[in-house]
Steps between C-alpha positions, in 0.01 A plus 500: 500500500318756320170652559262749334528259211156604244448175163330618163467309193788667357704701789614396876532855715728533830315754666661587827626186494774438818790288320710314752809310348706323731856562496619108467255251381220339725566147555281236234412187571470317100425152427602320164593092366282252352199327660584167307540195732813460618579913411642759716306820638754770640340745739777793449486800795697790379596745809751733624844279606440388876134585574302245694152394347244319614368311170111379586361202305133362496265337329240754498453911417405681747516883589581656851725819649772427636605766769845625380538437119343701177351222326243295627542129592341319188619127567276336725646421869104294591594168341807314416778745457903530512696799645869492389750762625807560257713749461522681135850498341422773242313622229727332231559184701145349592483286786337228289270223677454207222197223527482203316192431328457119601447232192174399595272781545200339581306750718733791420326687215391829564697460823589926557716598778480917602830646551594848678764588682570718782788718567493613892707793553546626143362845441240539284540780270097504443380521834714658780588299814329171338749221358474350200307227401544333138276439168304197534608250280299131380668167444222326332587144342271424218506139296 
C-alpha cells in the first residue's frame, strides 16, 4: 500500500508516501484454463499453510464493508451466490478448485462469476485489528 503517490507525463513522485510490505505474502485468489467447451477453469487460492477462508461466489459485483476485514466485499451476496470455506495449504501449493466448462454452452456466454475470498482471523498487515480479505478475481467464460 503506498500513498502520497503524485503521476506526470514523464515522472511518478512518492511524496510522504507510507509503504507497508507484508512480511509473507497476502493470500491471491487467480483464475486460469480455457473457456472451450468441454475445457477446464482452475480457480487457484494461494494462502498461508492451514488458514481457513471463506471463498464467496456470485453472479453479480457489488460493493459493501464488511465489519472486520481491509478490503471491501466486492462479490455480490443480493442474488445467487456460493460461500465455500477451505482451508489454504500454502503459497506454493494452491488449493485448486477446477470447473468443467460443459460441451454445450448454450446460454453460457458471457456467463462471469466474482470471486473473493475471506480469511477470518488472519492479520492484516494494512489495517490493524481487521483480517484479511482477498483480490477479487473474474471467471468469465466467453465463446
Amino acid at each position: 500500500m503506498i500513498s502520497g503517490v503524485e503521476f506526470f507525463p514523464t515522472d511518478v513522485f512518492f511524496d510522504d508516501s507510507t509503504v507497508i510490505q507484508p512480511t509473507v505474502p497476502e493470500p491471491l485468489v487467480l483464475v486460469d484454463g480455457t473457456d472451450a467447451p468441454g475445457g477446464q477453469r482452475h480457480i487457484r487460492l494461494h494462502g498461508p499453510a492451514g488458514a481457513p477462508c471463506l471463498l464467496v461466489a456470485s453472479l453479480a459485483p457489488a460493493f459493501a464493508s464488511v465489519g472486520g476485514f481491509d478490503d471491501k466485499l466486492w462479490a455480490g451476496v443480493v442474488g445467487p451466490h456460493f460461500i465455500i470455506p477451505l482451508v489454504t495449504t500454502g503459497q506454493a501449493t494452491p488449493v485448486t478448485l477446477n470447473w468443467t466448462v460443459p460441451a454445450s454452452t448454450v446460454g453460457l456466454a458471457g456467463l462471469s462469476v466474482e470471486l473473493q475470498p475471506f480469511f477470518p482471523g488472519l492479520p492484516s498487515a494494512i489495517e490493524r485489528g481487521k483480517s484479511i480479505a482477498g483480490n477479487v478475481a473474474e471467471l468469465i467464460v466467453r465463446f
